[in-house]
C-alpha positions in Angstrom: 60.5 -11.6 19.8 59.0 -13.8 16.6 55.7 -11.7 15.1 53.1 -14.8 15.6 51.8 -16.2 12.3 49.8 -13.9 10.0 46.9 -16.3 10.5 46.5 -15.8 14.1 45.6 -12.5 13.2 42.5 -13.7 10.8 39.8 -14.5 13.9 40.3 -11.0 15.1 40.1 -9.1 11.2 36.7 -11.1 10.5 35.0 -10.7 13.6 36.2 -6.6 13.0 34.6 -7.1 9.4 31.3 -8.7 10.4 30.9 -6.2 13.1 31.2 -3.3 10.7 29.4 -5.3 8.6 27.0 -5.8 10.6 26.5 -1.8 12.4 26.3 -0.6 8.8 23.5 -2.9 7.8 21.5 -2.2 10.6 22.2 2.0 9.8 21.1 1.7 6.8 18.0 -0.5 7.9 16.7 1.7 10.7 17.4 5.1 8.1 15.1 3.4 6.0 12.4 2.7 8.3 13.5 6.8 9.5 13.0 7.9 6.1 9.5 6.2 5.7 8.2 8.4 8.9 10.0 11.1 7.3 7.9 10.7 3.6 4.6 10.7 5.8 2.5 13.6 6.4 3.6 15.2 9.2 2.2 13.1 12.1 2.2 14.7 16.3 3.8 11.8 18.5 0.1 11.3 19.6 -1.0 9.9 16.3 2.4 8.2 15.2 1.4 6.5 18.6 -1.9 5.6 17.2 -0.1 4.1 13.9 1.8 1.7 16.5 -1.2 0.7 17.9 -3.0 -0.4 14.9 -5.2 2.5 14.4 -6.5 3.4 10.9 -6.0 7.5 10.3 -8.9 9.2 8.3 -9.6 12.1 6.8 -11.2 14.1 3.8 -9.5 15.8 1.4 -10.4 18.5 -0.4 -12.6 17.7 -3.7 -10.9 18.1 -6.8 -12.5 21.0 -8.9 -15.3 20.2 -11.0 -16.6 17.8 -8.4 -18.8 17.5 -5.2 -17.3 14.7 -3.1 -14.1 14.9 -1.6 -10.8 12.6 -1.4 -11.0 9.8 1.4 -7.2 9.7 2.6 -6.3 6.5 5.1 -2.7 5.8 7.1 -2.2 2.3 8.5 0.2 0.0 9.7 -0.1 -3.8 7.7 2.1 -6.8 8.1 4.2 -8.0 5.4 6.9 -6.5 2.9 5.7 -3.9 0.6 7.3 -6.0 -2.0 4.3 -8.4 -1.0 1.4 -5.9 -0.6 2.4 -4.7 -4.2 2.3 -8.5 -5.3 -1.4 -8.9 -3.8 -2.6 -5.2 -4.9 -1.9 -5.6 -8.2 -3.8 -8.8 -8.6 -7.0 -7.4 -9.8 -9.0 -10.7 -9.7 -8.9 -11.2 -6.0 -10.3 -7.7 -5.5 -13.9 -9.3 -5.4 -12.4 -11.6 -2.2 -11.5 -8.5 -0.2 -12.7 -4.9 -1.3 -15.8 -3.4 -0.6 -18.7 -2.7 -2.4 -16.8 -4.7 -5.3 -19.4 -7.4 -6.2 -17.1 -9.1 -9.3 -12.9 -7.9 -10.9 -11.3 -9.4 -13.6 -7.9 -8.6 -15.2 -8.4 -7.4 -19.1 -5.6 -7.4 -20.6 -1.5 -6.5 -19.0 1.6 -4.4 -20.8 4.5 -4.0 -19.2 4.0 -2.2 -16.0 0.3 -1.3 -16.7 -2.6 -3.7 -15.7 -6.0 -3.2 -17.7 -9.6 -4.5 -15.1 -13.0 -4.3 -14.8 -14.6 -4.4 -11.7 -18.6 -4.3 -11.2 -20.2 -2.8 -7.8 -22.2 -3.5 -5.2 -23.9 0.4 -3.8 -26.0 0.8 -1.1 -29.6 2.9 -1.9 -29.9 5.4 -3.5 -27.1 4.7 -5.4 -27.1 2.2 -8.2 -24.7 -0.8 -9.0 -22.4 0.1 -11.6 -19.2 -1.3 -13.3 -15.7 0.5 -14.2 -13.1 -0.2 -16.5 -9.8 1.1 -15.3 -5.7 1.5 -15.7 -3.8 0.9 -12.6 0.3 1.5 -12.7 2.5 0.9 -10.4 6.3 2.2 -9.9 9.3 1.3 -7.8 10.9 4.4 -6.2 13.7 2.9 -4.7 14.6 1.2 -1.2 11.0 -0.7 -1.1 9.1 2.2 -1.6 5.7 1.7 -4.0 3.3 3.7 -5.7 0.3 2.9 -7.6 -2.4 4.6 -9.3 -5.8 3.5 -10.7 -7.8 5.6 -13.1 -10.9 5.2 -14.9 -10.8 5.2 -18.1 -15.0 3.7 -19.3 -18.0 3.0 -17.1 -21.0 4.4 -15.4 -19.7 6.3 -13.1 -18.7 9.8 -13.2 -15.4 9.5 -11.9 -12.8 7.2 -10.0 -9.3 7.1 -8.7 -7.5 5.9 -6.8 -3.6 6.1 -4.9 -2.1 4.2 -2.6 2.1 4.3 -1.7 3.1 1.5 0.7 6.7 1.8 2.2 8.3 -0.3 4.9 8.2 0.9 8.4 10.6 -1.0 10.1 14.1 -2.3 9.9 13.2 -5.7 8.5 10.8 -4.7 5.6 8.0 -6.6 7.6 5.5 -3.8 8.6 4.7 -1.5 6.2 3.1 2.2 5.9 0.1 2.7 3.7 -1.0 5.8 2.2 -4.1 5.6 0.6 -6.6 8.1 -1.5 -10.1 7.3 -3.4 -12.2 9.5 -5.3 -15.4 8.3 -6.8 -18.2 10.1 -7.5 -21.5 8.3 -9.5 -24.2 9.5 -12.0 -26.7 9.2 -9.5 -27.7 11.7 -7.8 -27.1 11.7 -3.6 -26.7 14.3 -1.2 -22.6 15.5 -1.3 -22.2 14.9 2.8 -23.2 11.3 2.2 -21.5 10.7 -0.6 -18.3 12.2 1.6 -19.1 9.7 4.6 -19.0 7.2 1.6 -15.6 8.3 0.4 -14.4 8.5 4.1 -15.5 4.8 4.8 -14.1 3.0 1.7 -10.8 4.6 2.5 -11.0 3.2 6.1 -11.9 -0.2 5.5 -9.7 -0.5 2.3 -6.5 -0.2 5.2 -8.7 -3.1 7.6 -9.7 -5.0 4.7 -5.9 -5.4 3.3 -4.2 -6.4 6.4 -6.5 -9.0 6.5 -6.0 -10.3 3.0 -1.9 -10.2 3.4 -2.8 -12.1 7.0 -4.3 -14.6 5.2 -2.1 -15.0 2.2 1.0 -15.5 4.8 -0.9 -18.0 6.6 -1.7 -19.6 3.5 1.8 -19.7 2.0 0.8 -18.1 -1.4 3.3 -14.9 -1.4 6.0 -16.0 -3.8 9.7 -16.5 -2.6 11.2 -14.2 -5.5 8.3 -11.4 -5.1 11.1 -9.2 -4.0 12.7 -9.2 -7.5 9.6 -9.0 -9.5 9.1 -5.6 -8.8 11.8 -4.1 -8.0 
């Protein structure tokens, strides 16, 4: 019997490829997304549950010695590659448009990976308006995964930092995990518990207040096409 022509075999070799293809892009996809619940703090189903639902996790941390106020720490879900919450986070300017308590930002000066602002606030009493001038870094760890840092470095307050490390959280890089700490503490005086409720909120509403900024930047068509490989 005549072996049918090598190129009757072709149809059945590509569709074998493209489905291997295929199963090991999707492994590698959902270990990624695996790997990002993996990095978190360690969650109960109950609160990764929560996560899924759009809750906002809060809690204080301990305050770092020499100080009275605590860290705020936040966990939320947001829309949008963390390729694209890096791009809109490290756009000091628009902080003003979206942050709170942040009555005015401006971008000083930029070197490589580092980004120089200023940012004046808005406090409730008995705390006073004040300004800082601050680093903020950023750093690519690999497979999506972000971390950036902002650090006083002049200004009227005693101290400030800040954390935050986004990572995606599903298969398509489209929902992402954020991690975020703050530490402030100002030269005027206030009790320490509501300077702790303080911390607590501004981590809280720094999660609510980004998804809504990345909402509106999608709908507005403003995230570049190549933000992918700025960063990265």
């Amino acid at each position: 019997m005549t072996a049918p022509p090598r190129h009757h075999l072709l149809p059945v070799s590509l569709t074998l490829a493209l489905s291997l293809a295929t199963s090991l892009l999707l492994s590698l996809a959902t270990s990624t997304a695996a790997e990002a619940r993996t990095r978190l703090p360690k969650l109960t189903t109950k609160q990764l549950d929560a996560l899924e639902k759009g809750r906002v996790l809060v809690q204080m941390l301990p305050a770092p010695k020499g100080s009275k106020v605590g860290v705020g720490e936040a966990l939320g879900i947001a829309e949008g590659s963390s390729d694209a919450l890096v791009h809109m986070l490290l756009d000091i300017a628009s902080y003003q448009h979206y942050m709170l308590r942040i009555k005015t930002s401006r971008l000083i000066k930029q070197v490589g990976k580092v980004r120089y602002g200023l940012i004046e606030t808005r406090l409730p009493w008995p705390l006073r308006d004040g300004w800082i001038a601050f680093k903020l870094t950023f750093n690519h760890l690999g497979k999506g995964v972000y971390e950036l840092r902002w650090a006083m470095s002049s200004g009227t307050f005693k101290r400030y930092r800040g954390f935050a490390r986004i990572e995606p959280w599903d298969e398509q890089n489209d929902k992402v995990a954020i991690t975020y700490r703050v530490h402030a503490e100002t030269k005027t005086y206030a009790p320490a518990a509501l300077l702790n409720r303080a911390m607590k909120r501004n981590a809280e509403m720094f999660l609510h207040r980004v998804r809504l900024r990345i909402k509106a930047l999608k709908r507005a068509g403003t995230i570049p096409g190549d933000v992918a490989r700025r960063y990265r």
